[in-house]
C-alpha positions, -999 to +999 in steps of 0.1 A: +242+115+649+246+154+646+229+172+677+210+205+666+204+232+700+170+255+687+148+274+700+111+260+693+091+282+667+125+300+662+130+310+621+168+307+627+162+274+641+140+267+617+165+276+584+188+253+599+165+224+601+156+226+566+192+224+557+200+189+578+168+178+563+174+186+518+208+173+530+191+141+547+219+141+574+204+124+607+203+146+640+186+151+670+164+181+680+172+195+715+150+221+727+163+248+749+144+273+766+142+309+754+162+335+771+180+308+790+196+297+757+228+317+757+240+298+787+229+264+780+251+263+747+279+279+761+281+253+783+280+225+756+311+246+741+293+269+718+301+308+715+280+331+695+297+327+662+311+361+659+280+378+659+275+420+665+235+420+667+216+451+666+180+461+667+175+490+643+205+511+654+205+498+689+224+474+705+206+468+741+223+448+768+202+420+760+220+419+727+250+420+738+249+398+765+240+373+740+270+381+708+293+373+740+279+336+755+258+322+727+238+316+703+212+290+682+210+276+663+238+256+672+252+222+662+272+195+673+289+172+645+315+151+655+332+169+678+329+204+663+306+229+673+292+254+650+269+283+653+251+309+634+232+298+600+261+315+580+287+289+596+264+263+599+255+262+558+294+267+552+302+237+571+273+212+560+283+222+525+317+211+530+310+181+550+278+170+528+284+184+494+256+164+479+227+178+477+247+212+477+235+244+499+250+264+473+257+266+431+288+254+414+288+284+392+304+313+405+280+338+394+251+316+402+271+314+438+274+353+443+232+357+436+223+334+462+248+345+489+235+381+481+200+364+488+209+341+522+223+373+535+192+392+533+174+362+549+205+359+571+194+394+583+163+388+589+169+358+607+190+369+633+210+403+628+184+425+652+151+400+638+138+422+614+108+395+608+106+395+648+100+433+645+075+431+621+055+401+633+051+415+666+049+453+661+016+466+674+004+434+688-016+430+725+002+403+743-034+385+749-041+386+711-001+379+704+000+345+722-034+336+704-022+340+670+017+320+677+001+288+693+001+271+660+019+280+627+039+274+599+068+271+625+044+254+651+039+273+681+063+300+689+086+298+715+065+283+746+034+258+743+016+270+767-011+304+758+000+324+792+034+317+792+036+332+756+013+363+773+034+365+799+073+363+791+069+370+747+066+411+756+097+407+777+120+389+750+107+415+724+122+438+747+159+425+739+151+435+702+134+470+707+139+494+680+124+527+679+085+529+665+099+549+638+123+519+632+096+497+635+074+516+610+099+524+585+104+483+587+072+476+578+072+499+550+095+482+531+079+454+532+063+450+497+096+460+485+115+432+501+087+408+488+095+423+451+131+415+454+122+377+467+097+375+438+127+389+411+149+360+428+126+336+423+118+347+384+153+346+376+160+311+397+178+324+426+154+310+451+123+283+443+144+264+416+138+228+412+172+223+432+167+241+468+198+260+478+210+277+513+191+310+506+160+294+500+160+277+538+171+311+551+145+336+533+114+312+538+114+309+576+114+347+581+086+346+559+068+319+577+070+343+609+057+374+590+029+352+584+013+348+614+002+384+615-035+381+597-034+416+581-004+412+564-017+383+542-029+407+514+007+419+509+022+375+500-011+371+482-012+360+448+032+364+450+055+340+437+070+346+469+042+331+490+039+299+468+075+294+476+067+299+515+040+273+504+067+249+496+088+246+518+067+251+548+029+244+541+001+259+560-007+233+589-039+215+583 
């Protein structure tokens, strides 16, 4: 049985759960606690998967000190280790071709790599959908709202731990407030370019491919910011969202 490192609530984590699971390939969750997490896999033999992380333009030490231990999500499958959602799809594909993670025709291929890499993006390079889901909030009012989700609770289960030690891990991915801003922004324009991919079959096709697993956790983490409902509502792209991770009853 494959072993799976993630960070609870995480959307990378997340993304790569979703692909064990269309692929039905047994593994086993192991938790590992945020901000200790670079460590802990570098000690089961991971590295970061070649990753140059920044937030906005920035790359703060945090950042850094992370591309050079380690990284989640991370699995273990018979003897390999792999890291990174990019290597991890690659190498499930390979090893699991059925159900695929990606299209047999080339073109079809090239449209939803263009797509996964814009989750992809989102999912780790600098965390975008971290940015957003967090800009502006009060930590009291922040740990409220990520005790229970469409990714469960994120990060810690406990209320005050989230309070306490959330505003500090945001720290590792500060951007400016312009950044920030200009972030949110574009926004409705990144939901228009998941609602074209879905219209011409990209994404939310009857068969579920790698950039569907990638886009739709980032989503999921927008989401628990109230007042940005109005922006999915009534989109192709929130029914998707829908799909693949329902609201929790």
């Amino acid at each position: 049985m494959y072993r799976l490192y993630v960070i609870p609530g995480s959307h990378a984590c997340r993304a790569a759960m979703l692909m064990l699971e269309h692929q039905q390939v047994p593994y086993r969750r192991v938790d590992v606690v945020t901000l200790l997490h670079p460590i802990v896999v570098r000690l089961h033999g991971f590295d970061a998967g070649g990753q140059t992380r920044t937030a906005g333009a920035r790359r703060t030490v945090g950042l850094r000190m992370g591309d050079r231990l380690g990284t989640v999500p991370a699995l273990a499958a018979d003897g390999h280790r792999v890291s990174t959602n990019h290597r991890i799809a690659r190498f499930l594909d390979e090893r699991h071709p059925e159900p695929p993670l990606f299209p047999a025709d080339p073109e079809r291929r090239s449209a939803v790599e263009e797509c996964r890499a814009v989750g992809e993006r989102h999912a780790s390079d600098g965390r975008p959908a971290d940015r957003v889901a967090g800009d502006g909030a009060r930590p009291a009012g922040f740990s409220r709202s990520t005790g229970d989700g469409r990714l469960g609770y994120l990060l810690y289960r406990r209320a005050l731990t989230r309070r306490v030690i959330i505003p500090r891990i945001r720290g590792v991915f500060a951007a400016s407030s312009r950044a920030n801003c200009e972030l949110l922004a574009d926004l409705p324009a990144t939901l228009d370019r998941i609602d074209a991919w879905i219209a011409s079959g990209v994404v939310g096709g009857a068969q579920l491919n790698a950039a569907d697993f990638m886009v739709v956790p980032s989503l999921a983490l927008i989401l628990y910011r109230s007042d940005l409902l109005p922006l999915f509502e009534g989109r192709p792209t929130l029914e998707l969202v829908d799909r693949l991770l329902p609201e929790p009853a």
